[in-house]
N, C-alpha and C positions, 0 to 999 in steps of 0.2 A: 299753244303753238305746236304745230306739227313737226316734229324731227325728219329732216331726208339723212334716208341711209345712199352713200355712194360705193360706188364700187370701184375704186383704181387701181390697175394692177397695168405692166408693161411686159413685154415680151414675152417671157416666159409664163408668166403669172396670169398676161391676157386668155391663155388655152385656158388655166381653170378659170379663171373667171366667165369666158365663154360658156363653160361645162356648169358652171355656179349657175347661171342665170336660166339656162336650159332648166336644171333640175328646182329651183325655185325662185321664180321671175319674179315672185310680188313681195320675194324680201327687199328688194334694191329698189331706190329710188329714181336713181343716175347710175349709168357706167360711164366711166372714162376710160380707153383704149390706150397706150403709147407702143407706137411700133410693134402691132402684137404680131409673135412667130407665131399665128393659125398659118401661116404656110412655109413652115421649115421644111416638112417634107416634098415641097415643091422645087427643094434648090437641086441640083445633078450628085452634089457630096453628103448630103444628106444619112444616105441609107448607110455612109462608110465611118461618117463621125462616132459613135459609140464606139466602136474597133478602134480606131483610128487614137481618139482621148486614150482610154482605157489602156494602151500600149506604149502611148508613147514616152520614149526616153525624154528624162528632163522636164516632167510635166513642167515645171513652174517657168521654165523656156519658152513653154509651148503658152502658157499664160499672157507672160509679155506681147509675145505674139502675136497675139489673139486684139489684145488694144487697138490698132490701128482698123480693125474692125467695128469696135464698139466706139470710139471718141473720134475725133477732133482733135488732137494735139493743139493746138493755136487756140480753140475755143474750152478745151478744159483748164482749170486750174490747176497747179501743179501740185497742192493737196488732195483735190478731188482724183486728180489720176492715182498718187498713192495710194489713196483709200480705196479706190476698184484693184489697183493690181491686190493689194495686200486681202481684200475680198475672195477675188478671185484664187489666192494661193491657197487661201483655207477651206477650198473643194476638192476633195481626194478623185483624184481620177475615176477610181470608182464611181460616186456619184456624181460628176459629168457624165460620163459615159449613160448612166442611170436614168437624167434628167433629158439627153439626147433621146435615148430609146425613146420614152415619155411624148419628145415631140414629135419622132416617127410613128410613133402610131396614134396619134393626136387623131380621132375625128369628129369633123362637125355636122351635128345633124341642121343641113339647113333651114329644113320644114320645122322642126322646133323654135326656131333661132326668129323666125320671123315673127313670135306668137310676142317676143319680148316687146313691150309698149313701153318701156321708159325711155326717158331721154337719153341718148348716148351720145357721147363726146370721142370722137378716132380723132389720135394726133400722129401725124406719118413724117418722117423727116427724109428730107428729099435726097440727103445727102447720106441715107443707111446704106454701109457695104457690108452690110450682111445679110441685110433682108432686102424685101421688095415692099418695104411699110407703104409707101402710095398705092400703090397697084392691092396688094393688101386691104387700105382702107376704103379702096373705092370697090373693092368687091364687099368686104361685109356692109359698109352703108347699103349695099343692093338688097342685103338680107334682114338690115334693121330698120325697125319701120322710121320711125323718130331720130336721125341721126346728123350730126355736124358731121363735118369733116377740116380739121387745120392741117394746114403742111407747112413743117418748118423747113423755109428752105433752101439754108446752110447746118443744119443740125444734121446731127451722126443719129447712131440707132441710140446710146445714153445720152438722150437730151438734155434730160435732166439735170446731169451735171453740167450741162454746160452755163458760161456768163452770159444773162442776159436772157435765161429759158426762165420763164417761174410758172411753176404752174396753177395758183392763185391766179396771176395776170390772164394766162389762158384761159381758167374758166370765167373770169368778171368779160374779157373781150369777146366772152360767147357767151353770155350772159347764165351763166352755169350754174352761179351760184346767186339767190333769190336775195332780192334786197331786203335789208332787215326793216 
């Protein structure tokens, strides 16, 4: 039997993975997208966030903060939110700041992008306030050849943790993953 390699990465992780498949498309069998920031530098605040992290008083303030961005309150769990805030406090400003630049200067070679033939899976949720994940995945599906597209849509930009996301479910309801 043949083994598929997939590729899942979300937001952040979707840029390299973007960049992965550019520089070697015939490792991966499947990619899977969720809410990926390939256009963080398209928001207006964008260019100010590294400065902005990297300074500010109270980082772990500014953490908290930051949640109502990435969840769902009513749809995350009240461990699951723990677990991202207390995530999120073990990133030194520094490296936000770092990770930010990172997505500022993110680029996609589109003419590459299109050469990838695997299956891809974009999952966008309708209800991200911090990205544009729909608008987002209906532009890379223009770029990829073989591509679904799901939209969750009462999910935040961390779907994932939310009740009632799985992502098993998503890929058997798109038939993602081959019957044994």
């Amino acid at each position: 039997p043949h083994l598929l390699f997939y590729l899942c990465c979300d937001s952040f992780g979707s840029c390299l993975a973007l960049n992965s498949i550019i520089c070697s498309a015939t490792l991966f069998d499947r990619l899977i997208l969720l809410n990926p920031a390939s256009s963080f530098k398209q928001q207006f605040w964008s260019p100010f966030s590294p400065t902005v992290v990297k300074w500010m008083p109270g980082y772990e303030l500014g953490a908290f903060g930051l949640l109502p961005f990435l969840i769902s309150f009513e749809r995350v769990p009240k461990s699951n939110r723990q677990a991202l805030l207390k995530a999120m406090k073990q990133v030194t400003p520094e490296t936000a700041a770092w990770r930010l630049s990172l997505l500022n200067n993110f680029q996609l070679d589109q003419t590459a992008l299109t050469q990838f033939r695997a299956p891809t899976l974009l999952v966008a949720s309708v209800a991200d306030r911090l990205l544009p994940s729909v608008n987002e995945a209906q532009r890379l599906a223009n770029l990829l050849p073989d591509t679904q597209i799901i939209t969750l849509q009462y999910s935040s930009h961390a779907c994932l943790l939310e009740t009632g996301v799985s992502l098993y479910q998503l890929l058997n309801q798109t038939q993602f993953v081959p019957a044994l």
